[in-house]
C-alpha positions as CSV (number, residue, x, y, z in Angstrom):
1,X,121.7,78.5,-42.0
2,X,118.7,76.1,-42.7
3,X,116.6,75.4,-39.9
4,X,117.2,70.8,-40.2
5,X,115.4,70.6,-36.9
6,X,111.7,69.1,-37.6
7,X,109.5,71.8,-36.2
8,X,107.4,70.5,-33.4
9,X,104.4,71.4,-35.1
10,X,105.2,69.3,-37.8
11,X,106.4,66.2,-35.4
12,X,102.5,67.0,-33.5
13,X,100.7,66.6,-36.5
14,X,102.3,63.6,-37.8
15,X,101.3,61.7,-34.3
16,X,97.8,63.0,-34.2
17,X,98.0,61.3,-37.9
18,X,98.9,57.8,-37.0
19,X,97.0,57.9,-33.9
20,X,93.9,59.0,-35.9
21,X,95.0,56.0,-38.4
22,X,95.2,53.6,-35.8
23,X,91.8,54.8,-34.0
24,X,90.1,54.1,-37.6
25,X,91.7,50.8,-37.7
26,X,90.3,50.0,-34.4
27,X,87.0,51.2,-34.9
28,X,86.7,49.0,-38.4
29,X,88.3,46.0,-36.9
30,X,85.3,46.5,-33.8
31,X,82.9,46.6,-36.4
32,X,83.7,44.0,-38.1
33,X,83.6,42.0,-35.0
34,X,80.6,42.6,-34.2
35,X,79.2,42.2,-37.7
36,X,80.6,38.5,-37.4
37,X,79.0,38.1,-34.0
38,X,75.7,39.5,-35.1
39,X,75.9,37.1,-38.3
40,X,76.4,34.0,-35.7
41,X,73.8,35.3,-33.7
42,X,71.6,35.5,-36.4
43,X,72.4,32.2,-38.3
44,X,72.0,30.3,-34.3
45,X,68.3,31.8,-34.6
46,X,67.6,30.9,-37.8
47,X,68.6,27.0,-37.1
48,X,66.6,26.9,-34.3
49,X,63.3,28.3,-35.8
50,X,62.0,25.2,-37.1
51,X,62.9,23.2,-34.2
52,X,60.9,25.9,-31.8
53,X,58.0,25.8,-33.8
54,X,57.6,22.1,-33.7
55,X,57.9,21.9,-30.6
56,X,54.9,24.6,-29.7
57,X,53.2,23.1,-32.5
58,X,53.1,19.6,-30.7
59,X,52.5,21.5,-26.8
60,X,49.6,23.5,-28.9
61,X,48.1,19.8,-30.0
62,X,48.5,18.2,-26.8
63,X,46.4,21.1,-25.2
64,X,43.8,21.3,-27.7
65,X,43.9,17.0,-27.4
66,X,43.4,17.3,-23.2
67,X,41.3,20.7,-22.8
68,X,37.8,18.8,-22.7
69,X,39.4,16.6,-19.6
70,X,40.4,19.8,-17.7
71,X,38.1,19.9,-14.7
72,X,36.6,23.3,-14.4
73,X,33.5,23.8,-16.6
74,X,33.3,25.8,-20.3
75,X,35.4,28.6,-19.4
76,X,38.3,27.0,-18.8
77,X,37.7,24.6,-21.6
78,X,37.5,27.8,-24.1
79,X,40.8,29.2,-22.5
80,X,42.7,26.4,-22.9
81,X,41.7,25.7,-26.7
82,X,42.6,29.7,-26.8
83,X,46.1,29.0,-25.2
84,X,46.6,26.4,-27.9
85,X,45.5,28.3,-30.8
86,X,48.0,31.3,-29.8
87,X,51.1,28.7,-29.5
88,X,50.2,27.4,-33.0
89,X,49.6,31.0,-34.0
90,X,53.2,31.4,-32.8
91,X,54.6,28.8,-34.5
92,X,53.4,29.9,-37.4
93,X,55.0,32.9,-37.2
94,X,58.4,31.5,-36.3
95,X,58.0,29.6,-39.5
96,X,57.2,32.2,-41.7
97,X,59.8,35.2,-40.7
98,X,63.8,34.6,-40.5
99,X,65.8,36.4,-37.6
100,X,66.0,39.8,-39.1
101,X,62.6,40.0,-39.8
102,X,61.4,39.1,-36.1
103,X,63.9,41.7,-34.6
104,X,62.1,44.7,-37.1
105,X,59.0,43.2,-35.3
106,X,60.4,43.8,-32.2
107,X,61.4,46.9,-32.5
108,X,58.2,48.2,-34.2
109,X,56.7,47.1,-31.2
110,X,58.5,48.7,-28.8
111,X,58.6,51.9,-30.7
112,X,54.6,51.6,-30.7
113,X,54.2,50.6,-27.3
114,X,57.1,51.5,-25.1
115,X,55.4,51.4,-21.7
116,X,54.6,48.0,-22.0
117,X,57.9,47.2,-23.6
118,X,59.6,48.9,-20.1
119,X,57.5,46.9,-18.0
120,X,58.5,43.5,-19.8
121,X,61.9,44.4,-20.2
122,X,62.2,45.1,-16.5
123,X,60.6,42.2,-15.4
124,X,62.5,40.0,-17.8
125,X,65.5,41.1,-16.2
126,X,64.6,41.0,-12.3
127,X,63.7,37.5,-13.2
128,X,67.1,36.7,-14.9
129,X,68.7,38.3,-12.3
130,X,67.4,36.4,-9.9
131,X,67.5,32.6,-11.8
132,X,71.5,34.0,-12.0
133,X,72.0,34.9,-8.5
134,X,70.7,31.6,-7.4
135,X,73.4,29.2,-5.9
């Protein structure tokens, strides 16, 4: 007499099946999730570029317009027209490199300097911390 039983084996394998299937479908759905959120992300930066720029640009020519007034002598004359010459340096670079491009900055620097990167990144977030612990 044939055996019309479905062999446990059989009934095992097809589950681990569909709950491989529906891991995979998970997994893509994630991803594209966060491909969509990483595209907004992205697209938020890149509108906000030009107006960041302008906006150092103009602080840059207020401090090079008020550094002879600053009381102080030469030196600190020299390190204000410094201070506005590396915010117009940096609005220039905010002009010239989309999103992407910035983060493969970033992360060249970090690779090449990652002691420095540490100490930033840790300071960066004790101060966030605190601004968000603040009632």
């Amino acid at each position: 007499m044939p055996n019309r039983n479905p062999s446990p084996d059989n009934s095992s394998k097809d589950s681990a099946a569909v709950i491989g299937e529906r891991a995979a479908n998970r997994v893509d759905e994630a991803r594209e999730s966060l491909s969509d959120v990483a595209e907004t992300a992205t697209d938020k930066v890149n509108e906000g570029r030009e107006v960041a720029a302008n906006r150092l640009e103009n602080v840059a020519s207020t401090v090079h317009e008020r550094a002879d007034q600053l009381p102080g002598g030469p030196k600190v004359k020299k390190f204000a027209h410094g201070a506005a010459d590396r915010l117009s340096t940096t609005a220039d670079y905010l002009r010239s490199r989309d999103a992407t491009r910035m983060m493969a900055d970033i992360e060249s620097l970090v690779k090449n300097n990652p002691g420095p990167a540490l100490v930033v990144a840790a300071a960066f977030g004790f101060l966030l911390g605190r601004a968000l612990s603040r009632d």
